[in-house]
C-alpha positions as semicolon CSV with decimal commas, in nm:
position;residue;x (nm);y (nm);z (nm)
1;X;12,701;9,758;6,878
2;X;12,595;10,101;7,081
3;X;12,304;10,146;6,902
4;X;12,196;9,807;6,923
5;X;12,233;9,785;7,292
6;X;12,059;10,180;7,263
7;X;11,790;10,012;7,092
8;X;11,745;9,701;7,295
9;X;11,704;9,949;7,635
10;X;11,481;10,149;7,414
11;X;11,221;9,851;7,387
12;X;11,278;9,778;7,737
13;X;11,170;10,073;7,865
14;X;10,880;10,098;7,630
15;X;10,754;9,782;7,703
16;X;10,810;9,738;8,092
17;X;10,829;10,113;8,228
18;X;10,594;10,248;8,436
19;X;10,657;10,648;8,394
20;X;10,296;10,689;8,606
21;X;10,426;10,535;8,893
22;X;10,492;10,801;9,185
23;X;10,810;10,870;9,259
24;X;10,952;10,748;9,587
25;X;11,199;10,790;9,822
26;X;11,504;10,520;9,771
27;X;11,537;10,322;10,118
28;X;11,901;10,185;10,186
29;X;11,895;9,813;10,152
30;X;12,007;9,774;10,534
31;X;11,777;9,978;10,684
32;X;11,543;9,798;10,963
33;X;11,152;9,785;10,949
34;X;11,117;9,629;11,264
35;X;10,782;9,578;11,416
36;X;10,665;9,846;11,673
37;X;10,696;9,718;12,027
38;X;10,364;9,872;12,072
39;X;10,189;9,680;11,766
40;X;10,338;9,368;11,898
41;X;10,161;9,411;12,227
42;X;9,832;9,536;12,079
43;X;9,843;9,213;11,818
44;X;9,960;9,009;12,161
45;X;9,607;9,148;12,314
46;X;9,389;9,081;11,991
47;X;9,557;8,753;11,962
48;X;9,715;8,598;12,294
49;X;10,098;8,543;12,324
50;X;10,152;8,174;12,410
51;X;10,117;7,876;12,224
52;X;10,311;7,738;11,888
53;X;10,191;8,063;11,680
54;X;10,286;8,304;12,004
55;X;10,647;8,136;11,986
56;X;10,662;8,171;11,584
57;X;10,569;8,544;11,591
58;X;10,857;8,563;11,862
59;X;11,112;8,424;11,654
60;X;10,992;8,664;11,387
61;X;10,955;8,983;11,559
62;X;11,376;8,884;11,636
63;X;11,452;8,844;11,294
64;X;11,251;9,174;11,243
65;X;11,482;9,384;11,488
66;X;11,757;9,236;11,369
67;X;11,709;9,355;11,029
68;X;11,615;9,025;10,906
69;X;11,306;9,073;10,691
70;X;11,345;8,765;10,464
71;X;11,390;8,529;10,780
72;X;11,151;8,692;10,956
73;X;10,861;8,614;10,656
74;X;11,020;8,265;10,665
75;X;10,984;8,190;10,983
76;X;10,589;8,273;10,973
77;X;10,556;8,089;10,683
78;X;10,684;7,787;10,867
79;X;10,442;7,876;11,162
80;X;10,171;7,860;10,842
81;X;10,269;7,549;10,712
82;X;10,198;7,395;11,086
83;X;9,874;7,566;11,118
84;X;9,734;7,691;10,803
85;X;9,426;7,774;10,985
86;X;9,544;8,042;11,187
87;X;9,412;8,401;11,167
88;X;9,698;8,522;11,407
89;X;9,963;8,402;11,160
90;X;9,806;8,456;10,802
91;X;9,776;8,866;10,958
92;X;10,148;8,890;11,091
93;X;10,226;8,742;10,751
94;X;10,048;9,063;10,569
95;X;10,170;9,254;10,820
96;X;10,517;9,138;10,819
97;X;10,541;9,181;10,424
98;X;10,338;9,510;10,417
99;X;10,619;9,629;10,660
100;X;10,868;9,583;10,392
101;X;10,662;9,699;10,074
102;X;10,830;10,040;10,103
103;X;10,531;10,265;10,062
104;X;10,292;10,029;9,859
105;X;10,123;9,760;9,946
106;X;10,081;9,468;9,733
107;X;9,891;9,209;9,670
108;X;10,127;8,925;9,830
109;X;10,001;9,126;10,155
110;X;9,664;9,205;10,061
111;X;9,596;8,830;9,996
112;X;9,726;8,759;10,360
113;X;9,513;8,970;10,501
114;X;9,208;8,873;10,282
115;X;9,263;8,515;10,369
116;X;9,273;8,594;10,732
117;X;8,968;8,738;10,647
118;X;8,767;8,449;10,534
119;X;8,934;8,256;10,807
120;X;8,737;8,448;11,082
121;X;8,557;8,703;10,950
122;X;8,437;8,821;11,300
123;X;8,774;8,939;11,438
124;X;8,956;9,229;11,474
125;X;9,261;9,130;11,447
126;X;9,284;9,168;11,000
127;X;9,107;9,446;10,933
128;X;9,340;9,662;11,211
129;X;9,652;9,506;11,036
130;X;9,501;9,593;10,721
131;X;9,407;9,919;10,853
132;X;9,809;10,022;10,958
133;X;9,951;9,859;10,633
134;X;9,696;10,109;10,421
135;X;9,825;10,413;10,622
136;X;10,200;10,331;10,594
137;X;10,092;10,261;10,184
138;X;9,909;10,664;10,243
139;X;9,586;10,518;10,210
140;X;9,412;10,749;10,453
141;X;9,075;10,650;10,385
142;X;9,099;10,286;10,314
143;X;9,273;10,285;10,677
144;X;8,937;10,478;10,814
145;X;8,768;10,203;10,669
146;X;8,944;9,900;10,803
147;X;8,984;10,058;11,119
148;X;8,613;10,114;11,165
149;X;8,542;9,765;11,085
150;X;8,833;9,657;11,310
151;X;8,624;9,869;11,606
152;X;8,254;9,707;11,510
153;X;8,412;9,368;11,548
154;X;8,572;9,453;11,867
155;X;8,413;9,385;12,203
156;X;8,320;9,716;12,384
157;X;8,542;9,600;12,671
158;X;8,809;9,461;12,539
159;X;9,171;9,592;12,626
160;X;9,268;9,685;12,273
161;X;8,959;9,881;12,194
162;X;9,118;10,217;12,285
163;X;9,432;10,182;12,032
164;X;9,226;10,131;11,731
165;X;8,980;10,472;11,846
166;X;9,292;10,631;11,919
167;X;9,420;10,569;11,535
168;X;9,069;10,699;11,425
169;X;9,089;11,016;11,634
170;X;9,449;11,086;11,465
171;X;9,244;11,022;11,077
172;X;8,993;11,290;11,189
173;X;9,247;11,532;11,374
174;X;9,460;11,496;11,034
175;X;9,137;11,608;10,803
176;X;9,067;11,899;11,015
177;X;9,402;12,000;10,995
178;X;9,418;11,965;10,596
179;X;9,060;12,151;10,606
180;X;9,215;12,454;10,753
């Protein structure tokens, strides 16, 4: 019966493990990813607070501090089912599940961001999510990337213009400082 159960764990492991994936640091199951007051307010600028998707992303940004990630990916999902069209939802949906991917990003968030994306492929507002998901996932240069698309898209006065410079600044201070 040992064996057996030896052998059954033994074809487990052969067949679903994954010995090539990085090793990561274990996060306690209660632990809060809440969204940054500051993000909020930059993604308030890109986007505008008021209206029905302004009052979801309220809702959900509560869940968030409360430590209510599942809720908090419901309740935008709701906002999404009222209007599927909107960019400002479909990115705090990546954003919101990118948040709780633990050091990977996959493609449940990827695809929100993509199809916010095609949505409106002329705003800011994705590729700047995109860009902060890919440097929490340690994706240094695929955040570089978004973030430079994030800043040709973005008006040259617009009030959110300096946050996304200021997060390319900190990519090329970081280089310089690995160059050394």
């Amino acid at each position: 019966m040992v064996g057996a159960a030896l052998m059954l764990g033994a074809t487990g492991y052969a067949l679903q493990g994954r010995p090539d994936l990085p090793a990561q640091k274990a996060m306690p199951a209660g632990e809060i990813l809440a969204t940054d007051p500051a993000i909020s307010d930059i993604r308030g600028q890109m986007f505008g607070r008021f209206g029905a998707e302004g009052t979801y992303l309220t809702a959900a940004d509560a869940l968030s501090r409360n430590g209510s990630s599942r809720y908090e990916v419901q309740t935008i999902l709701g906002g999404i089912r009222g209007s599927p069209k909107s960019v400002q939802l479909w990115t705090a949906l990546g954003d919101a599940i990118a948040r709780h991917d633990h050091g990977q990003l996959s493609p449940a968030a990827v695809l929100a961001f993509s199809h916010a994306s095609q949505l409106d492929p002329k705003h800011p507002g994705p590729p700047f999510f995109l860009g902060l998901a890919l440097a929490r996932a340690g994706d240094v240069d695929g955040a570089e990337l978004s973030w430079r698309r994030a800043l040709s898209l973005t008006a040259p006065n617009a009030v959110y213009r300096p946050a996304i410079i200021e997060r390319l600044m900190l990519i090329d201070n970081l280089r310089q400082m690995l160059d050394r």
